[in-house]
Gaussian input, Z-matrix of N, CA and C with variables (Angstrom, degrees):
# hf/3-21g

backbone

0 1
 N
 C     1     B1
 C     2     B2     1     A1
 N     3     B3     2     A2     1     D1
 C     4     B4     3     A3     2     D2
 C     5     B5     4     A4     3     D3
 N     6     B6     5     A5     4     D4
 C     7     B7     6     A6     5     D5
 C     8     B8     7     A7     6     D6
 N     9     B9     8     A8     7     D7
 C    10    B10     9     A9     8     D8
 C    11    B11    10    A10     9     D9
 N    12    B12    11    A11    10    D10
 C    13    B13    12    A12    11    D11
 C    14    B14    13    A13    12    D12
 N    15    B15    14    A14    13    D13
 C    16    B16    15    A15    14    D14
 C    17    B17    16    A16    15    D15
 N    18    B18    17    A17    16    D16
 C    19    B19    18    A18    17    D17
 C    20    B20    19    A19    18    D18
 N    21    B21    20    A20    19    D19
 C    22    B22    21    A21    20    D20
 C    23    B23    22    A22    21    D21
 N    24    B24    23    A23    22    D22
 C    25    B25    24    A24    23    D23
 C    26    B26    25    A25    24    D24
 N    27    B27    26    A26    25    D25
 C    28    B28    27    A27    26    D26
 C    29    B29    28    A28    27    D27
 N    30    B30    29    A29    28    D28
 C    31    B31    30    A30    29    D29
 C    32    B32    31    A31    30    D30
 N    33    B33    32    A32    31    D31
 C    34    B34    33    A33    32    D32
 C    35    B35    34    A34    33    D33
 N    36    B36    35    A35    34    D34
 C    37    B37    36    A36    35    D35
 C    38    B38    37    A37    36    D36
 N    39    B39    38    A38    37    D37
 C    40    B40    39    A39    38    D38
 C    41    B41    40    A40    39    D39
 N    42    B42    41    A41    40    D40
 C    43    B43    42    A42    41    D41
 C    44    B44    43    A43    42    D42
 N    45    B45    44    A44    43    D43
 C    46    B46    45    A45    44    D44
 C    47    B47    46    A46    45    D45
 N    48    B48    47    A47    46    D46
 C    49    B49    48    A48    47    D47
 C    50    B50    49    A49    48    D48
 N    51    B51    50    A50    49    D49
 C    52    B52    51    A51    50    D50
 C    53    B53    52    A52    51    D51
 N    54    B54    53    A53    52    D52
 C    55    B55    54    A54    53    D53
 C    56    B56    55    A55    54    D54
 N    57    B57    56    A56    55    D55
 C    58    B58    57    A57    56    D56
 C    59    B59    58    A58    57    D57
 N    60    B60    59    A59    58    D58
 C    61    B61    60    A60    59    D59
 C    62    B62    61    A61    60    D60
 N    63    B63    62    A62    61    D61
 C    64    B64    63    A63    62    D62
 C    65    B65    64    A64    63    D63
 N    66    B66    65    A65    64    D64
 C    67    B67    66    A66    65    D65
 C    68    B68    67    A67    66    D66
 N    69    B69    68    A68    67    D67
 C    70    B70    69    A69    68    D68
 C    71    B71    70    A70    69    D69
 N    72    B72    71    A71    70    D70
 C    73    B73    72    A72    71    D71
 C    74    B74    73    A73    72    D72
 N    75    B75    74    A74    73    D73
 C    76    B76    75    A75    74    D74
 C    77    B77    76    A76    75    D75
 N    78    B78    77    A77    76    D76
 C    79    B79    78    A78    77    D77
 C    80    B80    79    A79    78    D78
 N    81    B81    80    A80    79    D79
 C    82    B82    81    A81    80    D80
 C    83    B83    82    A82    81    D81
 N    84    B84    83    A83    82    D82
 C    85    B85    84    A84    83    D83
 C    86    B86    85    A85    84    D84
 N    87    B87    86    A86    85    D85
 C    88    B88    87    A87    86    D86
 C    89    B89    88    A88    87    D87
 N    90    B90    89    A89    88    D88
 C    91    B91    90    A90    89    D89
 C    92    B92    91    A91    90    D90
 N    93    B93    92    A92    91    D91
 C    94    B94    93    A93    92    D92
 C    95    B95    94    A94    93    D93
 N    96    B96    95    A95    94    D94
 C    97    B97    96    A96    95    D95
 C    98    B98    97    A97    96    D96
 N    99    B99    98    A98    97    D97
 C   100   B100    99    A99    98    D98
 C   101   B101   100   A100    99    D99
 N   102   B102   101   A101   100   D100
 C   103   B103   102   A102   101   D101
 C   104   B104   103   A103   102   D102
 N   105   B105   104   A104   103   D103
 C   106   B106   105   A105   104   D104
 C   107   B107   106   A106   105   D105
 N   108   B108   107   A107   106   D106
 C   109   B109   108   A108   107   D107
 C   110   B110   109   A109   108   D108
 N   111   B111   110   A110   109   D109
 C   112   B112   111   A111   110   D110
 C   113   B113   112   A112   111   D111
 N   114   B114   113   A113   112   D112
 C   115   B115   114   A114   113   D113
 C   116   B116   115   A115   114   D114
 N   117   B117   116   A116   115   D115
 C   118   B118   117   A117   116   D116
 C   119   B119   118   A118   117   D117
 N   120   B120   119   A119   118   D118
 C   121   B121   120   A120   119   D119
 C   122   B122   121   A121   120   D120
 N   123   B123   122   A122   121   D121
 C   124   B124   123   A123   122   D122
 C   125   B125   124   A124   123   D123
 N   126   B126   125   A125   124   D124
 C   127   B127   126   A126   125   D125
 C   128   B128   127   A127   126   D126
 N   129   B129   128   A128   127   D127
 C   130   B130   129   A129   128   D128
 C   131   B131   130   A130   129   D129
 N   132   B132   131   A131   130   D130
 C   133   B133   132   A132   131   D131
 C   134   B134   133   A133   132   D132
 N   135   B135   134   A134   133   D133
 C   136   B136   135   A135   134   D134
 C   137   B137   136   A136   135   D135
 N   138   B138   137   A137   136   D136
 C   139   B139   138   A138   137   D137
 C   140   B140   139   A139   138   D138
 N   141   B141   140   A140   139   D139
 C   142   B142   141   A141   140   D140
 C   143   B143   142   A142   141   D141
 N   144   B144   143   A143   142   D142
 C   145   B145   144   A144   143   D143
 C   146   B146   145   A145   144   D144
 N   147   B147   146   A146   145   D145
 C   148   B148   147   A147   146   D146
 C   149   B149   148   A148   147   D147
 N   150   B150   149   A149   148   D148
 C   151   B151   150   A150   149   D149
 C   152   B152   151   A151   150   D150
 N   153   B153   152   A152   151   D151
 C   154   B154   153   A153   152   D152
 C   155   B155   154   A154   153   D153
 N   156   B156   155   A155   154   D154
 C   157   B157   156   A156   155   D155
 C   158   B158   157   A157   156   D156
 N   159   B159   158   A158   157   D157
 C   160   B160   159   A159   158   D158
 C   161   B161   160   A160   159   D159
 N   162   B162   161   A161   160   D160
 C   163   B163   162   A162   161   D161
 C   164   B164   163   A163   162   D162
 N   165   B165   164   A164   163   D163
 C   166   B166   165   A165   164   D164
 C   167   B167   166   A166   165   D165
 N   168   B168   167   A167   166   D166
 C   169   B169   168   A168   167   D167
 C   170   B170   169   A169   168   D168
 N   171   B171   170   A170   169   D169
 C   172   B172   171   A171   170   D170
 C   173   B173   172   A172   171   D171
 N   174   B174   173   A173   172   D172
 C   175   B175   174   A174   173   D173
 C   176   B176   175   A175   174   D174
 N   177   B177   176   A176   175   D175
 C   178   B178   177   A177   176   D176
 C   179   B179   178   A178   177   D177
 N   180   B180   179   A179   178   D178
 C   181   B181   180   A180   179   D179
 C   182   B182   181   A181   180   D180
 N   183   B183   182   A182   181   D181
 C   184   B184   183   A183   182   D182
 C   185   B185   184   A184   183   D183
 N   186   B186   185   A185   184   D184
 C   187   B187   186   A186   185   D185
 C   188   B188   187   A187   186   D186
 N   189   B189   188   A188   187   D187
 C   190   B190   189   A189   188   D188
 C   191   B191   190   A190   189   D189
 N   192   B192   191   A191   190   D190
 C   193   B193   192   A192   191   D191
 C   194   B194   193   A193   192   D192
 N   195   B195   194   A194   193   D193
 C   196   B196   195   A195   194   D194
 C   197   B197   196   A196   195   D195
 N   198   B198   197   A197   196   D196
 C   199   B199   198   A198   197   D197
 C   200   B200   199   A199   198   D198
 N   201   B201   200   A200   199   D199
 C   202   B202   201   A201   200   D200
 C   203   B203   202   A202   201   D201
 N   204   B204   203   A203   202   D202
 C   205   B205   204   A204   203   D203
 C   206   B206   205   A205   204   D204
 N   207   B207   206   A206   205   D205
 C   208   B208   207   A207   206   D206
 C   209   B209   208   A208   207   D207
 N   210   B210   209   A209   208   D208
 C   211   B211   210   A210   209   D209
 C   212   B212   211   A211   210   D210
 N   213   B213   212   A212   211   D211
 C   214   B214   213   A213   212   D212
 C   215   B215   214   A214   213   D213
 N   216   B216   215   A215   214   D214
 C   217   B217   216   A216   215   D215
 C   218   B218   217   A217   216   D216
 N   219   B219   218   A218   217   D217
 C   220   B220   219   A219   218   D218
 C   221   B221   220   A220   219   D219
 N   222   B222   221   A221   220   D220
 C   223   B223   222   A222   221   D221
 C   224   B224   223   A223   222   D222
 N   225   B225   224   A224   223   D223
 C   226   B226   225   A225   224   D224
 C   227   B227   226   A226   225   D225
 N   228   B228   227   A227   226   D226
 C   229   B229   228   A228   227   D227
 C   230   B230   229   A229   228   D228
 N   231   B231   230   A230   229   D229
 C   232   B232   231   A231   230   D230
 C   233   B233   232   A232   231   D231
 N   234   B234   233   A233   232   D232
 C   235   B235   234   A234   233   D233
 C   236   B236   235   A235   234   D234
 N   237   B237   236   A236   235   D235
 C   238   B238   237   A237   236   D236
 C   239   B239   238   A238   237   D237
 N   240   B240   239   A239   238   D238
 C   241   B241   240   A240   239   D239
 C   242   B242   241   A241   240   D240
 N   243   B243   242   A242   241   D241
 C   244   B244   243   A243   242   D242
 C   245   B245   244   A244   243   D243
 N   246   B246   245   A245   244   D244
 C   247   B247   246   A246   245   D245
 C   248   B248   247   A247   246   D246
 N   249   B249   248   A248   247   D247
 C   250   B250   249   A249   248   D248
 C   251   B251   250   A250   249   D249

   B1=1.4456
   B2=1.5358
   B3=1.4273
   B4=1.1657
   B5=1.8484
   B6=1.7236
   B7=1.6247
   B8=1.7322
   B9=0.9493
   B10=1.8917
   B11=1.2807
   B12=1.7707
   B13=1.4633
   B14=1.7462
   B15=1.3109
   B16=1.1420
   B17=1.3266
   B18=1.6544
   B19=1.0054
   B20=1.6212
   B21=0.9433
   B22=1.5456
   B23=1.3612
   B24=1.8239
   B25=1.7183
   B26=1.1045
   B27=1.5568
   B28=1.6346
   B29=1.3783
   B30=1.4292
   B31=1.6156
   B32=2.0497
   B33=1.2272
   B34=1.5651
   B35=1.7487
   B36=1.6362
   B37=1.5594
   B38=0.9605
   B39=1.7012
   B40=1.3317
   B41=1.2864
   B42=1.2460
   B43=2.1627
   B44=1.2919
   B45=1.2221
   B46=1.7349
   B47=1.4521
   B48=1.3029
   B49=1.1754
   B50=1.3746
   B51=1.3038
   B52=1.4417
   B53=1.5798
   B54=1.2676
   B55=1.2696
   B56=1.6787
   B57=1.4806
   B58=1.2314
   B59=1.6786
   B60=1.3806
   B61=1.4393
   B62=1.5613
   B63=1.3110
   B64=1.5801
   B65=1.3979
   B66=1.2166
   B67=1.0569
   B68=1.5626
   B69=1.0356
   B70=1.8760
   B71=1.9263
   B72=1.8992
   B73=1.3696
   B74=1.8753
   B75=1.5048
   B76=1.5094
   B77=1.8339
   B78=1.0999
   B79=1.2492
   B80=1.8704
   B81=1.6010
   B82=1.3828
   B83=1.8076
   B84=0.8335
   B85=1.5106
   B86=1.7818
   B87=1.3516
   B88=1.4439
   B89=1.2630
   B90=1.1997
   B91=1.8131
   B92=1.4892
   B93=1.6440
   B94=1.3201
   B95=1.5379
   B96=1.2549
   B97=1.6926
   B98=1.5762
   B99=1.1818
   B100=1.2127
   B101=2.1888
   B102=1.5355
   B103=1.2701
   B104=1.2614
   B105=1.3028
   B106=1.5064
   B107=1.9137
   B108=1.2279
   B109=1.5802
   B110=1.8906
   B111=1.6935
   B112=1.7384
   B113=1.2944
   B114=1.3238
   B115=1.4857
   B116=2.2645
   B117=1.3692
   B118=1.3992
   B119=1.5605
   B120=0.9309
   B121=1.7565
   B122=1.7236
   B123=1.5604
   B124=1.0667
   B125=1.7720
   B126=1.4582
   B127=1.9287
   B128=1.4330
   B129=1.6504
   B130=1.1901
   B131=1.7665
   B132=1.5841
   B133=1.4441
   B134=2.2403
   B135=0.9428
   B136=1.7125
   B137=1.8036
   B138=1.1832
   B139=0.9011
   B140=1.4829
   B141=1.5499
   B142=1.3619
   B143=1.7973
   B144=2.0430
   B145=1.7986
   B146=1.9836
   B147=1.1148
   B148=1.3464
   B149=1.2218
   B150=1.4925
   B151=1.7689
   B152=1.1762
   B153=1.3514
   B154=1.4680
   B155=1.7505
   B156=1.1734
   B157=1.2914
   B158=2.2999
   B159=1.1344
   B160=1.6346
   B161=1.3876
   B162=1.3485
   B163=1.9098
   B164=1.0491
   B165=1.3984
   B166=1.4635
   B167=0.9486
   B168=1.5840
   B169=1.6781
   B170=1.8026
   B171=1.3783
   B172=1.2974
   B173=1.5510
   B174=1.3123
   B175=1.2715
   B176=1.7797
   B177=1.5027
   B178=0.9429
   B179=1.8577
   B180=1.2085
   B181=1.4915
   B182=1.6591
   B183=1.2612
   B184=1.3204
   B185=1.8304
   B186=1.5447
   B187=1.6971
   B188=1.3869
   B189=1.4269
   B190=1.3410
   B191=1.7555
   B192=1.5186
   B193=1.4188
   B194=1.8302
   B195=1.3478
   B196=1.7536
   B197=1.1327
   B198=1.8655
   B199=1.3413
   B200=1.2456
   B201=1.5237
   B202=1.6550
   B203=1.5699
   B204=1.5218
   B205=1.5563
   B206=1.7011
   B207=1.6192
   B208=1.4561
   B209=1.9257
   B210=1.6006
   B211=1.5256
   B212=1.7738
   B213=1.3249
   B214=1.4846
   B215=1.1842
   B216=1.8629
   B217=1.3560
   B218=1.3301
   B219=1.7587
   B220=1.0534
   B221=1.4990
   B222=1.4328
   B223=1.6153
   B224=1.5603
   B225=1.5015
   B226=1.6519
   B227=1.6713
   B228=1.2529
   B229=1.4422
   B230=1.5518
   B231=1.8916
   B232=1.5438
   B233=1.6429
   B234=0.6280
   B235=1.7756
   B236=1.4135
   B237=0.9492
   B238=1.4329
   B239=1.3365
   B240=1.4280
   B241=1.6337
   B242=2.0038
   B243=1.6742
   B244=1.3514
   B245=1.4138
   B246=1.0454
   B247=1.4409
   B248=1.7411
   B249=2.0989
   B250=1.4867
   B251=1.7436
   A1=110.72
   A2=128.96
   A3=137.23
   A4=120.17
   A5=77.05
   A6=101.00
   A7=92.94
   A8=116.76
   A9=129.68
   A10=119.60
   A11=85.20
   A12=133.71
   A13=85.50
   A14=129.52
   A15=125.24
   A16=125.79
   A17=116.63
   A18=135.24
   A19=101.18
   A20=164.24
   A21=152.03
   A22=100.18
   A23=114.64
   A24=109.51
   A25=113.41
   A26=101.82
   A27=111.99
   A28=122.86
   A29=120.43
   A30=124.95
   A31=98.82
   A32=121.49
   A33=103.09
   A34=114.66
   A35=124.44
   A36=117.36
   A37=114.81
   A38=131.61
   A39=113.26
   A40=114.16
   A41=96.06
   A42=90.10
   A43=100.10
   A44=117.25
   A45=117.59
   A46=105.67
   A47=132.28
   A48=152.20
   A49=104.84
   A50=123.12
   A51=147.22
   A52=109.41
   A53=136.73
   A54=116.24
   A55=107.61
   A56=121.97
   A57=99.95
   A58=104.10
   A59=106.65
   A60=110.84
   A61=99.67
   A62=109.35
   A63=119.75
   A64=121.14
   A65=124.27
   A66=119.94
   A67=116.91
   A68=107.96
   A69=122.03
   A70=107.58
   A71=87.05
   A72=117.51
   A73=98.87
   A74=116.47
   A75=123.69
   A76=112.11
   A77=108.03
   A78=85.48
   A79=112.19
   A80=107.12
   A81=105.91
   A82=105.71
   A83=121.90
   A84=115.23
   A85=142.88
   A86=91.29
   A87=115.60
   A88=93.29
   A89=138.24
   A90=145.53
   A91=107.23
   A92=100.93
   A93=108.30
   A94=118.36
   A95=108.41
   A96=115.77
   A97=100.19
   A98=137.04
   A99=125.83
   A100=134.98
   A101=78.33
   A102=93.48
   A103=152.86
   A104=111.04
   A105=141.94
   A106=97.78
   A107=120.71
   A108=148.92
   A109=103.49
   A110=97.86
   A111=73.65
   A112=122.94
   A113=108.85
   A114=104.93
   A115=88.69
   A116=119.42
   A117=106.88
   A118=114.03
   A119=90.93
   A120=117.59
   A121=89.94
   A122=107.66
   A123=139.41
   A124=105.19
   A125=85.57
   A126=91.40
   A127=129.40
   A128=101.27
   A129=89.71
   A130=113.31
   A131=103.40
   A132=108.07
   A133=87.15
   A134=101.88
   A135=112.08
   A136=98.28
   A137=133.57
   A138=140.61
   A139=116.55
   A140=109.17
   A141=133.08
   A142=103.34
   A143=97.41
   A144=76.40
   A145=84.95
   A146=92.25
   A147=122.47
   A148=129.01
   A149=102.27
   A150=102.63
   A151=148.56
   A152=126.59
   A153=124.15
   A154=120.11
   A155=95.93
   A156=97.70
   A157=116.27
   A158=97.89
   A159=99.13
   A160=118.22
   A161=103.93
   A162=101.41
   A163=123.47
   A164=146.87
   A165=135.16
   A166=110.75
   A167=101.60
   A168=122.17
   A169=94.08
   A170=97.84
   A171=125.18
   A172=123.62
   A173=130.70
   A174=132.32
   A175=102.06
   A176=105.75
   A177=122.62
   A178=109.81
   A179=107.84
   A180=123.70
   A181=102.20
   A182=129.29
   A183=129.84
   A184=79.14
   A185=95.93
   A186=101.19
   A187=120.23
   A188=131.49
   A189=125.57
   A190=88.78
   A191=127.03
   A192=115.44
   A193=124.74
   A194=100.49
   A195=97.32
   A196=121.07
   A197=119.80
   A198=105.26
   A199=114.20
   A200=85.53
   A201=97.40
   A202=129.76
   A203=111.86
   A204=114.55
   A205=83.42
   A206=94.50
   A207=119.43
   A208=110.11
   A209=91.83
   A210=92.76
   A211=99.27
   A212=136.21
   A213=140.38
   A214=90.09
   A215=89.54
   A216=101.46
   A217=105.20
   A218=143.50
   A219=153.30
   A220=104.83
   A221=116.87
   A222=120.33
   A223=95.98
   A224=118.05
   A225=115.37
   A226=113.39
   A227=94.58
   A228=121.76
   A229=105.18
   A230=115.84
   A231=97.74
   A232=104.22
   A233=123.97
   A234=139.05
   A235=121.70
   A236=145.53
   A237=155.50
   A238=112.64
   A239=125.59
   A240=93.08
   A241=86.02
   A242=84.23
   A243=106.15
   A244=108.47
   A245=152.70
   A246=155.46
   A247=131.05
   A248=95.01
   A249=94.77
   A250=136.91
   D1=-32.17
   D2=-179.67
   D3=-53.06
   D4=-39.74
   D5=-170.19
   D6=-62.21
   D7=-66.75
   D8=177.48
   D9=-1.45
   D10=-71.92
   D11=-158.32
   D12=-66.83
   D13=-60.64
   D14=-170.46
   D15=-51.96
   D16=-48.63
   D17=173.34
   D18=-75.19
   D19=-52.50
   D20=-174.86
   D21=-48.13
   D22=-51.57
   D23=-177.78
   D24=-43.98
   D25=-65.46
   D26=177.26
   D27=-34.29
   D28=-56.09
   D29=-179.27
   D30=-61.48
   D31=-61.19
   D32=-172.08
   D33=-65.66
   D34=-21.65
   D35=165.73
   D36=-71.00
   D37=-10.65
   D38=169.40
   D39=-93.92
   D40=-21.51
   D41=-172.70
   D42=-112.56
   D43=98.19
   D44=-177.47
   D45=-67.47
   D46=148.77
   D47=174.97
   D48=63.75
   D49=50.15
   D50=163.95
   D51=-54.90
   D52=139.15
   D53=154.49
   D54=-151.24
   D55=116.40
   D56=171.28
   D57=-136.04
   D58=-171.57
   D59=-170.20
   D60=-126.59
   D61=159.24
   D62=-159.84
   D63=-54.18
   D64=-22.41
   D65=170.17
   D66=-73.11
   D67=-42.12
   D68=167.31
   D69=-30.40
   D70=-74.77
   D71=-179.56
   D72=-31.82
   D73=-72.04
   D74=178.34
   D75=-41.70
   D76=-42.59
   D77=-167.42
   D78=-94.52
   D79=-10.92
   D80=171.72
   D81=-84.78
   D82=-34.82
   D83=150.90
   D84=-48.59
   D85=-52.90
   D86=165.07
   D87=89.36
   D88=47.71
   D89=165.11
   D90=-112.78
   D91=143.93
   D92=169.78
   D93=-67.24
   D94=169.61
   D95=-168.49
   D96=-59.35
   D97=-42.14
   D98=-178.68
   D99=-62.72
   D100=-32.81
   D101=142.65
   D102=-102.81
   D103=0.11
   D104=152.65
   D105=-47.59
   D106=-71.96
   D107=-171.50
   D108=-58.78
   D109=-45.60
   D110=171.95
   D111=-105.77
   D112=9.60
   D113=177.06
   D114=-84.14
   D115=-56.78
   D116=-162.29
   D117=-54.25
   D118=-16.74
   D119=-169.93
   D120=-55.82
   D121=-88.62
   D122=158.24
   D123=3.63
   D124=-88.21
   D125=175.70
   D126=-58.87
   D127=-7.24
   D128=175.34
   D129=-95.86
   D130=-14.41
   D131=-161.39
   D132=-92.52
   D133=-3.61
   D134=171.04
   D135=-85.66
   D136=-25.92
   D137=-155.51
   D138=28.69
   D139=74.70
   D140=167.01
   D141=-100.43
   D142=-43.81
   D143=-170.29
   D144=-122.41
   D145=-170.05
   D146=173.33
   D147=-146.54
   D148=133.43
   D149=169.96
   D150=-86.26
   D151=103.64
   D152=-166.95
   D153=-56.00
   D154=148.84
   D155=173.58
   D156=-51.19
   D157=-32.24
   D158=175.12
   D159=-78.19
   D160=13.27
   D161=-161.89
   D162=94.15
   D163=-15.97
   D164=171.05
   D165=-107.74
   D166=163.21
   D167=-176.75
   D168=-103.56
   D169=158.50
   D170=174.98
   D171=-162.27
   D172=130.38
   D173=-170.92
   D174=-40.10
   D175=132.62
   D176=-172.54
   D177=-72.78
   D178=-4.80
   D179=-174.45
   D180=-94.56
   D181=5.79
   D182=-146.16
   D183=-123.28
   D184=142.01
   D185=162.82
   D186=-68.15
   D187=-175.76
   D188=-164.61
   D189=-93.50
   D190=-38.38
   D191=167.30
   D192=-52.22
   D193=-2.60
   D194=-165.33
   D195=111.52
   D196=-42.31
   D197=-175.41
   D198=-99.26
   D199=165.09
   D200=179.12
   D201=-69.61
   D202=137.17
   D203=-171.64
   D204=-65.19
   D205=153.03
   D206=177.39
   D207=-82.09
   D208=129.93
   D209=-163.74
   D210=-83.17
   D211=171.20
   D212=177.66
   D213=-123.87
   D214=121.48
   D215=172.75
   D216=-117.73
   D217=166.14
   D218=144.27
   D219=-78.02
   D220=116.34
   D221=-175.35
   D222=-142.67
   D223=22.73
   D224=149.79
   D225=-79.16
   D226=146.01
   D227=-165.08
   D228=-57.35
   D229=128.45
   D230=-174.93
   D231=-88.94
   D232=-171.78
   D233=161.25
   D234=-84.97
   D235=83.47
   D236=162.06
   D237=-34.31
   D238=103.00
   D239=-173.89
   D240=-98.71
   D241=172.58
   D242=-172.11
   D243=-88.20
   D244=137.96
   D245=64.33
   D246=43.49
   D247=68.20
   D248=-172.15
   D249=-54.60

């Protein structure tokens, strides 16, 4: 189940605004429906994904339109110090 769980993360952090529904999930995994159910289960009670009201999961970090909330970055210049 670990193995799953890993690979499902992996597939929605790479494709942001991912969304599929369990049958999807089963066959890009290649697990039967029962483990289809406790791995989403799983991620959802991790609150990585969430379930839409239509049946699919989608990263729980994702707006209800799909996109992604905007991350805050610090992109002022650091100071390098030098090397006496």
């Amino acid at each position: 189940m670990r193995r799953t769980i890993e690979r499902l993360r992996a597939e929605f952090l790479e494709m942001p605004g991912l969304r599929l529904n369990a049958p999807q999930v089963q066959r890009l995994c290649g697990v039967d429906e029962a483990m289809c159910r406790t791995v989403l289960n799983a991620l959802v009670e991790m609150k990585f994904l969430r379930l839409n009201p239509d049946g699919t999961y989608d990263r729980l970090t994702n707006e209800p339109r799909g996109q992604l909330r905007s991350a805050q970055a610090d992109l002022r210049p650091r100071r390098i110090r030098e090397a006496s």
